[in-house]
Residue frames relative to the residue before (quaternion, step in Angstrom):
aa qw qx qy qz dx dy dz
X 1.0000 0.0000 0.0000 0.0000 0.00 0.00 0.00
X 0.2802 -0.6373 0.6452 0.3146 3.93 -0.60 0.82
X 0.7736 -0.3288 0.5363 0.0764 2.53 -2.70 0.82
X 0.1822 0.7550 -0.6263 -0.0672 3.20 -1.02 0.78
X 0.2579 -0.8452 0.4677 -0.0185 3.24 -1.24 0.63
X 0.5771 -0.6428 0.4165 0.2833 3.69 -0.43 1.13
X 0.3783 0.6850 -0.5695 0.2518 3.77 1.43 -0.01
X 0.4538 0.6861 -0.3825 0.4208 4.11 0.50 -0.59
X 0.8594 0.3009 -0.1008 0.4008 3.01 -0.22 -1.81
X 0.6350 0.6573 -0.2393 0.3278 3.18 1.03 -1.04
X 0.7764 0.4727 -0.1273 0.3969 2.95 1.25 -1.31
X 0.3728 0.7923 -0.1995 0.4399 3.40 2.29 -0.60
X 0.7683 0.3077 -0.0843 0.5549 3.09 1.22 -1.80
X 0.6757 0.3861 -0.4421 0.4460 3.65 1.07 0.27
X 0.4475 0.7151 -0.3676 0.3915 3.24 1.21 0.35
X 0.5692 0.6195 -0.2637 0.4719 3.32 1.45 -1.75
X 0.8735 0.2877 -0.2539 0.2997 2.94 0.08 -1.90
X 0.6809 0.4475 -0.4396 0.3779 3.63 1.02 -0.57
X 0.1734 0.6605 -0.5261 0.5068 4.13 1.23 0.93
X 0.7460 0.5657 -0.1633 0.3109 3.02 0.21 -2.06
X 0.6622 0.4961 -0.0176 0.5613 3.66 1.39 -1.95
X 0.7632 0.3991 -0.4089 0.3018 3.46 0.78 0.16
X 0.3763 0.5154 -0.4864 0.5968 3.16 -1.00 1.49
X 0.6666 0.4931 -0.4071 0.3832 3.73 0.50 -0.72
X 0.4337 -0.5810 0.5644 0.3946 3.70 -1.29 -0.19
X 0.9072 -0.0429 -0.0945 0.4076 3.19 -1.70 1.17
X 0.8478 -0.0422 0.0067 0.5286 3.58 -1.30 -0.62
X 0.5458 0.6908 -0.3865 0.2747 3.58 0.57 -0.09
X 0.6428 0.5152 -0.0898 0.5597 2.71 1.85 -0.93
X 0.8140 0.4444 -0.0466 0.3710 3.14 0.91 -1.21
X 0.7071 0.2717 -0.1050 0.6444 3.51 1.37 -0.91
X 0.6588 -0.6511 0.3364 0.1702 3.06 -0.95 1.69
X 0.7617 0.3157 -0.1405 0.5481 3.72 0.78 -1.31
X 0.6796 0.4212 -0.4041 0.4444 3.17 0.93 0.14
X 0.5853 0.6240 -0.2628 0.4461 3.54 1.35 -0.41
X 0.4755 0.6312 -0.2246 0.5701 3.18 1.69 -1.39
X 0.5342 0.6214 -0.3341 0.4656 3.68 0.39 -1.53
X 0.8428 0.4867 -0.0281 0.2279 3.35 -0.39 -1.98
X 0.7132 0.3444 -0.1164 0.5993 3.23 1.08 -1.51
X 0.4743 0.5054 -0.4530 0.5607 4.06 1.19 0.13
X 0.7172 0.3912 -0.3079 0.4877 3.47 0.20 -1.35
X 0.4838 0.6001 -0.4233 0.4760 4.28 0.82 -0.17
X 0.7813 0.3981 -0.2303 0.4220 3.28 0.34 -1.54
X 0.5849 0.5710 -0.3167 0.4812 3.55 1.12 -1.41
X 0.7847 0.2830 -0.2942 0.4664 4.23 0.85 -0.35
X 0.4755 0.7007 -0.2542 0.4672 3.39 1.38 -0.19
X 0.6580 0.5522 -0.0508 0.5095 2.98 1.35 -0.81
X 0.8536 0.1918 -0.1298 0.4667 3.18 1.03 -1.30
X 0.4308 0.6471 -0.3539 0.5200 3.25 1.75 0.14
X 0.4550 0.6978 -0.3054 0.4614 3.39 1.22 -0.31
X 0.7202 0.4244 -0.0497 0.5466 3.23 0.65 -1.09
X 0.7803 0.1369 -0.3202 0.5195 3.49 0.41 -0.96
X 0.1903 0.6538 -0.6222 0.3863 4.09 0.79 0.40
X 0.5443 0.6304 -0.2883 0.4725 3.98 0.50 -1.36
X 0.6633 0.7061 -0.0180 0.2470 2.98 0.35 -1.56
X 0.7713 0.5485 0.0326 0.3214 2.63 0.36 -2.04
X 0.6927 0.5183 0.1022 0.4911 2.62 0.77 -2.63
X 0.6222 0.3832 -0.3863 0.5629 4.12 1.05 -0.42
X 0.6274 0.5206 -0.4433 0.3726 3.65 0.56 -0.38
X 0.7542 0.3882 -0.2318 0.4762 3.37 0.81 -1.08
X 0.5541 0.4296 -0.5272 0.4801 3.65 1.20 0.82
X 0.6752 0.4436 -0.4467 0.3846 3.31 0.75 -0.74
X 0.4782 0.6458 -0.4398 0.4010 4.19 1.33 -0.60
X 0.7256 0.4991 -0.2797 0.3822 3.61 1.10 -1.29
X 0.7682 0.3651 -0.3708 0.3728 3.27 1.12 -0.85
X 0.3610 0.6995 -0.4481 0.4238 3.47 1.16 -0.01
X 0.8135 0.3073 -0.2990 0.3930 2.93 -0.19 -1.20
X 0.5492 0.5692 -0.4508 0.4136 3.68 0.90 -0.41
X 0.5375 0.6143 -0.4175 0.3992 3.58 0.65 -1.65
X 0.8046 0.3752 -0.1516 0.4346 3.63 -0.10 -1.84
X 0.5484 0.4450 -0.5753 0.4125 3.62 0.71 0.71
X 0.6267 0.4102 -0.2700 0.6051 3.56 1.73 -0.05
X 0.5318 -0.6642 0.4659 0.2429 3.58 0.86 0.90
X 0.6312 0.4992 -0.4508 0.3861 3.57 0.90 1.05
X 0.4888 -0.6927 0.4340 0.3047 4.11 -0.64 0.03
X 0.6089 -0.5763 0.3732 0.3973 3.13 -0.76 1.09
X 0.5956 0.5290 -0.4343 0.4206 4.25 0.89 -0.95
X 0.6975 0.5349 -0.2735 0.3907 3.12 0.48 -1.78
X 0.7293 0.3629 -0.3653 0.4506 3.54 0.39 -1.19
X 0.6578 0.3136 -0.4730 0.4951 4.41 0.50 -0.10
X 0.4805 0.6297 -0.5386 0.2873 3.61 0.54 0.13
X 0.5640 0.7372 -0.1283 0.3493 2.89 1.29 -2.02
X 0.8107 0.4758 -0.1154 0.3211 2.91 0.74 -1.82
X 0.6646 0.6083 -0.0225 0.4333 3.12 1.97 -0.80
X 0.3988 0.7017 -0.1141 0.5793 2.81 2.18 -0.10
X 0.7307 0.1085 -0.1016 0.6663 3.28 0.35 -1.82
X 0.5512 -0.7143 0.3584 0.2398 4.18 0.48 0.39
X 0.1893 0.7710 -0.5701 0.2116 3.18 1.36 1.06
X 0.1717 0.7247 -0.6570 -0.1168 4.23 -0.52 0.48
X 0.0298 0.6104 -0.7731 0.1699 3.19 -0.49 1.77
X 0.4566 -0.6406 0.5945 0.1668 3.77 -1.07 0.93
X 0.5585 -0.6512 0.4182 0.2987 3.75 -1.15 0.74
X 0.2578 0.6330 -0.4704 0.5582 3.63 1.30 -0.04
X 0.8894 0.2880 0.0370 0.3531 3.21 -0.68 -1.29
X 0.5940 0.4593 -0.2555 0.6090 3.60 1.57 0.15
X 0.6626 0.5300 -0.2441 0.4695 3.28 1.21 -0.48
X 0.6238 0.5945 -0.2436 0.4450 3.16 1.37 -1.29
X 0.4347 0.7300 -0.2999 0.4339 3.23 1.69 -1.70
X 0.6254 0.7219 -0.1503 0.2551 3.46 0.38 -2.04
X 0.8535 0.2674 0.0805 0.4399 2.69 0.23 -1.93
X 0.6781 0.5555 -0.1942 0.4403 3.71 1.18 -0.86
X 0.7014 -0.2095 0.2153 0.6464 3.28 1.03 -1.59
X 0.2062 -0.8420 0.4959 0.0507 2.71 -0.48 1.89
X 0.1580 0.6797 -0.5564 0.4511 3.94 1.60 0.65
X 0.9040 0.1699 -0.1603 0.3581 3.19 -0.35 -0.97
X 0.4350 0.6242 -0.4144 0.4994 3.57 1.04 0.23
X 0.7390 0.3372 -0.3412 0.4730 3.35 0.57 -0.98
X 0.5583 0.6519 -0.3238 0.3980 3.42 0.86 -0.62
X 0.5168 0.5699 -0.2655 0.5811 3.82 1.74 -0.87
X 0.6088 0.4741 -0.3324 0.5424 3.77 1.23 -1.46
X 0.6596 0.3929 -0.5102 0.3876 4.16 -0.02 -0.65
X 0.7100 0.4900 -0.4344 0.2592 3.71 0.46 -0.98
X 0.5750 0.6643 -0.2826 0.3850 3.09 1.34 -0.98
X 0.4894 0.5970 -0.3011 0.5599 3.51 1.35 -1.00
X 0.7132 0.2739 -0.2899 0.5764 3.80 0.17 -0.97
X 0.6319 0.4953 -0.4925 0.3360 3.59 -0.02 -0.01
X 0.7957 0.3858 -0.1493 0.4424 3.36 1.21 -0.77
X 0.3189 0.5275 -0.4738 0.6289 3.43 1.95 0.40
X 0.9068 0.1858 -0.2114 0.3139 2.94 -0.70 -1.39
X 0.3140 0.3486 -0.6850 0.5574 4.18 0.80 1.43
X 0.5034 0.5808 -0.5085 0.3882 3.42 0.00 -0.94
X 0.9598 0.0291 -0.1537 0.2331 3.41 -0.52 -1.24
């Protein structure tokens, strides 16, 4: 019976990943365990950048709506308190955009918020 050997498969999957490795500088490209190395350590941030992307991207709505709020002399807390009160559930995505696009109707988001925080007040 003849010999087989994993040479096939083996080579298939060093094929993929050095696919994967092209584009890199030097041995990265070229040597296998170093390419291997590289294109793991890619996925292994690729992966978790994923996640903090999420992340990231809510801070720099909640920066936008701040900074908008405090052109109406109010705080970013005060102004989701506000909002939570009279029961506006617009998402900060979409408050930010608000913000930045048309601020008409932003400020108009700032009056309710005002009544939201009178009328705890009284």
């Amino acid at each position: 019976m003849p010999r087989s050997t994993s040479a096939p498969a083996r080579n298939k999957r060093k094929k993929k990943l050095m696919n994967v490795a092209k584009g890199y500088f030097g041995g990265r490209k070229n040597l296998y365990r170093t390419a291997k190395d590289a294109v793991e350590r890619g996925w292994e941030h690729a992966y978790r950048d994923r996640k903090k992307k999420k992340r990231t991207f809510r801070a720099l709505w909640i920066a936008r709506i701040n900074a908008a709020v405090r052109q109406h002399d109010m705080s970013y807390s005060r102004f989701i308190n506000g909002l939570k009160e009279v029961g506006v559930e617009l998402d900060r995505k979409a408050m930010a955009d608000l913000a930045v696009h048309n601020p008409e109707a932003f400020a108009a988001l700032v009056d309710r918020a005002r009544e939201g925080l009178s009328a705890k007040a009284n």
